[in-house]
VOPAGU-2260 file (C-alpha; in pm, 1 decimal, decimal comma):
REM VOPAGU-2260
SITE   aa  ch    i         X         Y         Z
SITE  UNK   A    0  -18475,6    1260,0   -6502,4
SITE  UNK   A    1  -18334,4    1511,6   -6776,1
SITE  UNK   A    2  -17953,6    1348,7   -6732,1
SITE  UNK   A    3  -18107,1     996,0   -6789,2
SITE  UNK   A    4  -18318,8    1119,8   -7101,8
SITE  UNK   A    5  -18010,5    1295,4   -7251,8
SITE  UNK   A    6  -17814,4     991,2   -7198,6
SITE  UNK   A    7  -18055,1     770,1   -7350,0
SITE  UNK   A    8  -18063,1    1032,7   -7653,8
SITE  UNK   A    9  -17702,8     984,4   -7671,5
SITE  UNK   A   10  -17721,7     582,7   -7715,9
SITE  UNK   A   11  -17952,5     667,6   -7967,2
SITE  UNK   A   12  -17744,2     863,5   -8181,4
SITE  UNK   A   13  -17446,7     615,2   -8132,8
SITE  UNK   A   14  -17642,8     303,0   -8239,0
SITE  UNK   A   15  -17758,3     484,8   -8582,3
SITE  UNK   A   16  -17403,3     585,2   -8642,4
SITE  UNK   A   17  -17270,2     254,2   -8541,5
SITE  UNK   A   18  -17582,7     -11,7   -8604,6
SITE  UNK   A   19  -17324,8    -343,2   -8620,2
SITE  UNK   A   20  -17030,7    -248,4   -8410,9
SITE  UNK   A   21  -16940,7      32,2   -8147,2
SITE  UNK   A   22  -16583,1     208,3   -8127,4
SITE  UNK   A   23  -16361,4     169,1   -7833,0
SITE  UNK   A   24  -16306,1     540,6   -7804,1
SITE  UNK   A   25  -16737,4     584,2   -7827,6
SITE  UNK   A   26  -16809,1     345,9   -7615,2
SITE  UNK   A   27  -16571,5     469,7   -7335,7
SITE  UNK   A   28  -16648,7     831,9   -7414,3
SITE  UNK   A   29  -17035,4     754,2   -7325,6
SITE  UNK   A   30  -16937,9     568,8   -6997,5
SITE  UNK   A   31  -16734,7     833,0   -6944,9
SITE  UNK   A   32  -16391,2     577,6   -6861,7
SITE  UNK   A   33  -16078,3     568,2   -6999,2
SITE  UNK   A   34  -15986,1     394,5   -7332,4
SITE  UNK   A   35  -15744,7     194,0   -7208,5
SITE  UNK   A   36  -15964,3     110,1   -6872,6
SITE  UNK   A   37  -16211,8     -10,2   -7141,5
SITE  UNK   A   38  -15988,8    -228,6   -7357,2
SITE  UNK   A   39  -15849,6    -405,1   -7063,7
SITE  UNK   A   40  -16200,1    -469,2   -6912,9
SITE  UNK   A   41  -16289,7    -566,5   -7274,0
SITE  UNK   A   42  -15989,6    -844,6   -7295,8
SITE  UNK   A   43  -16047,0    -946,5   -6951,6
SITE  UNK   A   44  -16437,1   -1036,8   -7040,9
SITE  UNK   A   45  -16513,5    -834,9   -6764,3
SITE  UNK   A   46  -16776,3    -670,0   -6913,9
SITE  UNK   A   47  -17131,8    -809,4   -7059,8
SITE  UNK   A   48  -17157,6    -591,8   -7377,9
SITE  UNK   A   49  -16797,0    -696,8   -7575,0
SITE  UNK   A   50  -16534,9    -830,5   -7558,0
SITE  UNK   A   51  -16166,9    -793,1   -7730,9
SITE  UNK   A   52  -15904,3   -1092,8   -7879,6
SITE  UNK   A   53  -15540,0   -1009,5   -7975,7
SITE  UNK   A   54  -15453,8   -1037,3   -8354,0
SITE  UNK   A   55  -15156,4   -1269,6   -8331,6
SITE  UNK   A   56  -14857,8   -1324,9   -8024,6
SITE  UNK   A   57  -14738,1    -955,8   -7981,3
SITE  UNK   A   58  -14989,4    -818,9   -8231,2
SITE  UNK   A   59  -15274,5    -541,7   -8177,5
SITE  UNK   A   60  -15565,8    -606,7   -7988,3
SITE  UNK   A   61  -15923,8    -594,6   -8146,4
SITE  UNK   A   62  -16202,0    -444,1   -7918,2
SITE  UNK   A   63  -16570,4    -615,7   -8069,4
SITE  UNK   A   64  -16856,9    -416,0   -7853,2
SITE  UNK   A   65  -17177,2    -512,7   -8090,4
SITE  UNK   A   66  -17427,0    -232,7   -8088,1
SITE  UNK   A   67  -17759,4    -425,2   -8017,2
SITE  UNK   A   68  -17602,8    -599,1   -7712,3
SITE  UNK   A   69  -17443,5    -257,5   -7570,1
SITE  UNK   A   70  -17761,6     -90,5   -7609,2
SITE  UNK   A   71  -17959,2    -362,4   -7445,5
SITE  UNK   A   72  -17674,7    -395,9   -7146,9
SITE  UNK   A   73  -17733,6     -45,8   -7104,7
SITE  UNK   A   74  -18082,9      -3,4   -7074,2
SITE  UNK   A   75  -18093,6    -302,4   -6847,4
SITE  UNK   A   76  -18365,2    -466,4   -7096,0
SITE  UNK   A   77  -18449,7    -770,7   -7342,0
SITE  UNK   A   78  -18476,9    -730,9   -7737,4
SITE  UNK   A   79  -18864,7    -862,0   -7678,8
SITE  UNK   A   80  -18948,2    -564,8   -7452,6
SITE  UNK   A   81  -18800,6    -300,1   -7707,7
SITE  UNK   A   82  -18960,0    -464,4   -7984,3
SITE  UNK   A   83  -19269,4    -483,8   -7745,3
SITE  UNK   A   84  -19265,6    -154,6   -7625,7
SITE  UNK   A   85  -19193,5     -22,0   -7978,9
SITE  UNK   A   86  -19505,2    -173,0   -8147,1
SITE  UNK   A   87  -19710,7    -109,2   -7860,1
SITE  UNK   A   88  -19640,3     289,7   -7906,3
SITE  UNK   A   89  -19754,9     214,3   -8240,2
SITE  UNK   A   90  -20045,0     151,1   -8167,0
SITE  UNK   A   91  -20059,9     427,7   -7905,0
SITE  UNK   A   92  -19841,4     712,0   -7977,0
SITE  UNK   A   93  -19840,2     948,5   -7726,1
């Protein structure tokens, strides 16, 4: 249970550094993959949490993974049950 809680700490601290947008090289860091594994998963759309375009014919590519989304992928939840679960431990911190 300690790896999953560190982890989780870890997408915390990326999401306040990065609240709109997530680099490649953090993103793929924290999933512990390669960069360029990443990327091409990113402009295949295989992946739920971002996606990635190419500038112009022949130009650089453009990785997009939106924070929110990544976080939520991650965690395997909804925005309603973190809001949910956030103002219920309002009302009962622990």
């Amino acid at each position: 249970m300690e790896v999953i809680k560190q982890k989780l700490t870890e997408l915390e601290r990326i999401v306040k550094e990065h609240p709109l947008k997530i680099p490649l090289e953090v993103a793929a860091e924290f999933l512990g993959i390669g960069r360029e594994g990443l990327m091409a998963a990113l402009m295949r759309g295989n992946v739920p949490f971002g996606f990635a375009y190419q500038k112009q014919d022949g130009g650089y590519r453009v990785p997009v993974i939106p924070s929110v989304t990544f976080y939520l992928w991650y965690c395997n939840t909804t925005g309603q049950e973190v809001m949910s679960a956030d103002i219920e431990y309002r009302r009962h911190p622990v």
